[in-house]
N, C-alpha and C positions, 0 to 999 in steps of 0.2 A: 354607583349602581348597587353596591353592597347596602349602601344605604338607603335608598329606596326598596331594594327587595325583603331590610328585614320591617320598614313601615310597614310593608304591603300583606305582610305573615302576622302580624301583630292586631292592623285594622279587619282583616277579611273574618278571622272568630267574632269576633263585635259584629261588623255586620249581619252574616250569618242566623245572629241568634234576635236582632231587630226584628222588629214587630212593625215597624211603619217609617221609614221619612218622608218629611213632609218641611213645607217651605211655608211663611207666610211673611205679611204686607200689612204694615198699620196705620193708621197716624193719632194723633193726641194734643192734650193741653198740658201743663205742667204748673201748677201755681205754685207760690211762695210755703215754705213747710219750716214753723219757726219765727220769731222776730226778730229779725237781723241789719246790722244799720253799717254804713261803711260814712262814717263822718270823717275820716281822713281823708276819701274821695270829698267831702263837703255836697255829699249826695242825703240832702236836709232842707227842708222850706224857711227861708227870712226872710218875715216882710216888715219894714220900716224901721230907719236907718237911727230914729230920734223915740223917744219914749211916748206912747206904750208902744214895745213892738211884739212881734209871735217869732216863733221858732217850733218846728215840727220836724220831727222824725219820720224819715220813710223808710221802708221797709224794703229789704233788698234781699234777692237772692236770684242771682245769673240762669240760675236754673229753670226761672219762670217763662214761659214760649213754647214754638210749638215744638213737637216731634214727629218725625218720619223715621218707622224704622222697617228695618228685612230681617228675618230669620230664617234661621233654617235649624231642623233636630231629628235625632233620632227618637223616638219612642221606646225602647227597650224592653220591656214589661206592660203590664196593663196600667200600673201606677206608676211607673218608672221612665225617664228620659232625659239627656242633655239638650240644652239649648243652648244657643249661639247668635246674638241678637248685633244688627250694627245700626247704630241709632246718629242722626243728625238733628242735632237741637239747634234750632233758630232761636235764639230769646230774644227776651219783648227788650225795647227800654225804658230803664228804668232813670225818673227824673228826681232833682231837686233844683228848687226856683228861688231867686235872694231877688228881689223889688226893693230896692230903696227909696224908690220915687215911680209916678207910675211910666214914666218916660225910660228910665234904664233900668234895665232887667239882666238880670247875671243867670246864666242856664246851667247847671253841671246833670251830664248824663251819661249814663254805664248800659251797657248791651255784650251781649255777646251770644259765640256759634261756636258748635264741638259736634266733635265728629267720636263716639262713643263706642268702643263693644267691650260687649257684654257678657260672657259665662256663667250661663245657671245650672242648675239643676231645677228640674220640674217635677211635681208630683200631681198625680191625676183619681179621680173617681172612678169608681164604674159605669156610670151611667151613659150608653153609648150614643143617646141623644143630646144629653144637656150634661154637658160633661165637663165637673167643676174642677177648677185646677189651683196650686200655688207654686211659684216659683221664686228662688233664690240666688243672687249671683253677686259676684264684682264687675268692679266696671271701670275701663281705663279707659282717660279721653283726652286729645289732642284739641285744643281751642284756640281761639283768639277775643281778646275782650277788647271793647272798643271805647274808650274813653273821652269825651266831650267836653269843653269849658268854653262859653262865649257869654260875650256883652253886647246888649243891643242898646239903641240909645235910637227911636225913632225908625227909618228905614235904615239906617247906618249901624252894619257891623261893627261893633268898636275894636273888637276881638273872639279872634276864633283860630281856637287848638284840638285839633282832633289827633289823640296819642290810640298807636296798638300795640297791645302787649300779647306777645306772647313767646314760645319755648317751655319745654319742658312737658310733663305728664300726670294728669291726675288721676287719683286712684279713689273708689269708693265702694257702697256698698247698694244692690239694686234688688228690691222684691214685688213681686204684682201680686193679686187674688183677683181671678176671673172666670168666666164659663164661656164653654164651648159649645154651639150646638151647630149641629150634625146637618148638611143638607141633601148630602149626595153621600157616595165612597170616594168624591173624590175631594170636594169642597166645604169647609166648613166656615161659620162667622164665627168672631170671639168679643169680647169685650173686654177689658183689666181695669183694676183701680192697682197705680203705681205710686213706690215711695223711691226717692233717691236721696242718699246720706253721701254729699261728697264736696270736695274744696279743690282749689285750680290757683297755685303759685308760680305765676308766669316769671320765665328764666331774662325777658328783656322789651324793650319797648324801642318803640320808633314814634315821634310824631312826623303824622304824612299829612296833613293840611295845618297851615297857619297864614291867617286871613288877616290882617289892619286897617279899619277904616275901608273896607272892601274890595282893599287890593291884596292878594297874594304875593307874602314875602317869605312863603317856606325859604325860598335860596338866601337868604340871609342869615340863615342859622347856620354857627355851627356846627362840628360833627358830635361835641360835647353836648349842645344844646337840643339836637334834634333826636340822639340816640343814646341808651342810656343801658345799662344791664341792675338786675334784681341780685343783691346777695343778701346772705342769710347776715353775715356781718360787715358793717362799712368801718372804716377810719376817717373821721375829720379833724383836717388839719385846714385851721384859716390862712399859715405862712406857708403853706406849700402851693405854688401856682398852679394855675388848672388847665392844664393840657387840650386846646382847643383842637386837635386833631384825633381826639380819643375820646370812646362813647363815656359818661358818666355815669356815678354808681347810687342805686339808690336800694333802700333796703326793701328786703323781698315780703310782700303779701300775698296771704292767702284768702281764694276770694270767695265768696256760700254759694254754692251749687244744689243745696239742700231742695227737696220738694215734692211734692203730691200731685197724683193725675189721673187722667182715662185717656184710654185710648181703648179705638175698633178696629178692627180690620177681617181680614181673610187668611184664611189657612187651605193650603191644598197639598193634596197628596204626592211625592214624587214615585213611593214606591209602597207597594205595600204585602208582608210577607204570609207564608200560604199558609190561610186561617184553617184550611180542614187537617195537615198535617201539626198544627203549633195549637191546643185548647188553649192555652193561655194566652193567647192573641185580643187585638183590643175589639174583637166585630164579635 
């Protein structure tokens, strides 16, 4: 109770001297920012097994897909206000193709989803119609990456491994530039061009599908085989036997989250403070 009453004495001068909260509603694209390649994933195009073949690089970053986010802020000044964003990224996936023949095709592919918030600070114009803004924050996110490896041969699955990784937190850095304009007092649209500077070192994996010849033989693995934990450092030892009842260790990667975007949405008023006592209010 102590502790709640001295929050309550602490946040109520803050509110007080606000100028506006307001809540908004977005959504967006996220493309690749950077050229970044994960060949230890074998996330790369090879085609042909005998000479001449190609090999091609793809471009990766987890970060690319959509986003849905929710905010909410205080405005505090006319140029002045926190923000508080919580963002769910869908990302796309991303493939690489090995053809050795055009009958058997090797697929290796990477996706993933986070669940994101955000802390910025915002700073705004005066202009009470078209009202441009930039904002600046970090951003911690909780994910999971979904990792892919199959062989086709025909209609016949030859093999198929689908690993999830995930545990642990990533941390980065998040800025928009966009405009505001004004519809109502209580509604407004906005637009943003976004950057995110950030990487995601999952703490452990599980594979949960494993296909042979198109029959499912997950229950065959296993607890070594099917589970497995990320460390910063391993020990291998070929004379030491390997514990089929305990997940196996493999070293930990960090995976580009990096990227550039737009997003639109709506902003609306939740409250708004009394503009003829406050001149420096945003109306």
């Amino acid at each position: 109770m102590k502790t709640l009453s001295i929050f309550i004495l602490t946040i109520l001068p803050l509110i007080s001297h606000s100028q506006k909260l307001y809540a908004s509603l977005s959504g967006g694209y996220n493309f690749i920012l950077g050229e970044q390649n994960l060949t230890n994933n074998s996330i790369n195009n090879y085609f042909g097994i005998v000479y001449p073949y190609s090999l091609e690089k793809v471009n990766v970053s987890l970060g690319k897909g959509t986003n849905i986010d929710f905010g909410i802020g205080y405005q505090f000044k006319k140029h002045f206000g926190i923000e508080l964003l919580g963002t769910y990224n869908y990302g796309a996936e991303i493939k690489g193709t090995t053809q050795y023949v055009p009958s058997l095709i090797y697929t290796r592919s990477i996706s993933a989803n986070m669940v994101k918030i955000n802390p910025n600070i915002r700073l705004t114009t005066k202009n009470p119609t078209f009202n441009q803004y930039m904002r600046i924050g970090v951003i911690m996110g909780y994910g999971k990456i979904r990792n892919i490896q199959r062989e086709d041969k025909a209609d016949t699955i030859v093999m198929y491994y689908e690993n999830v990784f995930s545990g642990g937190m990533s941390f980065g850095l998040n800025s928009g530039i966009g405009v505001n304009y004004k519809l109502n007092n209580r509604f407004s649209l906005f637009a943003e061009f976004t950057f995110v500077a950030m990487s995601y070192a999952p703490q452990k994996g599980e594979v949960v599908k494993y296909i042979s010849y198109n029959e499912d033989v997950l229950s065959t693995l296993s607890v070594s085989q099917r589970e497995f934990l990320f460390k910063d450092e391993i020990e291998v030892n070929n004379n030491q036997p390997i514990n089929e009842n305990n997940p196996s260790t493999r070293l930990k990667h960090a995976y580009p989250f990096n990227s550039f975007g737009f997003k639109f949405g709506v902003s609306f008023n939740l409250w708004q403070g009394n503009v003829e006592k406050n001149p420096d209010s945003l109306e």
